[in-house]
N, C-alpha and C positions, 0 to 999 in steps of 0.2 A: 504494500500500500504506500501511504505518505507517510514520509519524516515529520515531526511534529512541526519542523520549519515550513515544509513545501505546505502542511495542513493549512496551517499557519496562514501563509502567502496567497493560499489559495481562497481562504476564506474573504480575506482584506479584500483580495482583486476583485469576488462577487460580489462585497457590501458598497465596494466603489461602484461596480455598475449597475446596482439596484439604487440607488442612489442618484446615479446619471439617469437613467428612465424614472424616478421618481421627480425630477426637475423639469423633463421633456415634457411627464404628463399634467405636471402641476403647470406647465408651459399652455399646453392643445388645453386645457380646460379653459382655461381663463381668455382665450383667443376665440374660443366657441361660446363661451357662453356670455362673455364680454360682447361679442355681436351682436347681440339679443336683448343684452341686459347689463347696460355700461355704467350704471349707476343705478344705487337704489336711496331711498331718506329712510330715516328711523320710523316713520310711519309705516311703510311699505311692510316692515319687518312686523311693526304690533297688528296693521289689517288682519295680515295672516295668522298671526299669535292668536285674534277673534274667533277667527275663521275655524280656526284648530279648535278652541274653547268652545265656540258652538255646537261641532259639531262631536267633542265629545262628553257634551252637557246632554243632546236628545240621544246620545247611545243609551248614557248614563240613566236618563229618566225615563226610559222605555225597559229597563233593567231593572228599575224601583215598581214602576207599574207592575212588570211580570212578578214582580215577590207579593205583589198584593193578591195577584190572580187567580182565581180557584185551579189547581190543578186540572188539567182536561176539559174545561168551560172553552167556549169557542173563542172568549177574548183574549184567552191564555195562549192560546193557538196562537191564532191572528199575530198578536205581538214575539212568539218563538221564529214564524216566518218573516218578520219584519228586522229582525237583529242582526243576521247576516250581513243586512243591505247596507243597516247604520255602523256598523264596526268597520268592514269596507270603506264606508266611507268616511268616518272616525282618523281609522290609520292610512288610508289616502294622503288627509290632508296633515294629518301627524307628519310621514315619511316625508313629503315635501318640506316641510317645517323645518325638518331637519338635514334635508338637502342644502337648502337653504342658508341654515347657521353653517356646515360644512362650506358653500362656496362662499362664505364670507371671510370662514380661519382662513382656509387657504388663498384669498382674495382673489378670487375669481370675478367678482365683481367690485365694483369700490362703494362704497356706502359716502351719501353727503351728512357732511360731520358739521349739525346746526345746532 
């Protein structure tokens, strides 16, 4: 196998070039989505914060409804069908949320600072 040196060397060389592609991509991000979206304001950022809070305030309370529900009553049903749709759309707008705070660390976008 390797010497603990060539290990060694071997390891550095791949941390270097994981490293150079992690620059590249942090590169193509910010150039792709910079096109799109070249600036944001701190509003931009709380709308969505709403937006998140909304919608996982009606998952939430469709989840309080169902604990009230008689087991097996149709409205018990009804609201079991209905949870999929609102969690879905819950972590939808969650995971963008947090797309979002992600291209902001990485500044992919630039935020106006007011």
């Amino acid at each position: 196998m390797f010497a603990d040196d060539d290990e060694d060397a071997l390891l550095k060389r791949h941390r270097y070039v994981l490293q150079e592609i992690e620059r590249e991509i942090r590169k193509i991000n910010r150039e792709v989505i910079h096109r799109d979206i070249a600036r944001i304001e701190r509003s931009d950022i709380t709308d969505l914060a709403r937006v998140v809070a909304e919608h996982r305030a009606r998952y939430l309370q469709a989840g309080m409804r169902l604990a009230k529900a008689s087991v097996g009553s149709p409205e018990e049903q009804e609201m079991v069908r209905a949870l999929p749709d609102l969690r879905r759309e819950f972590e939808s707008t969650r995971d963008v949320f947090a797309a979002l705070e992600r291209a902001i660390e990485q500044a992919y976008v630039d935020i106006e600072l007011r």
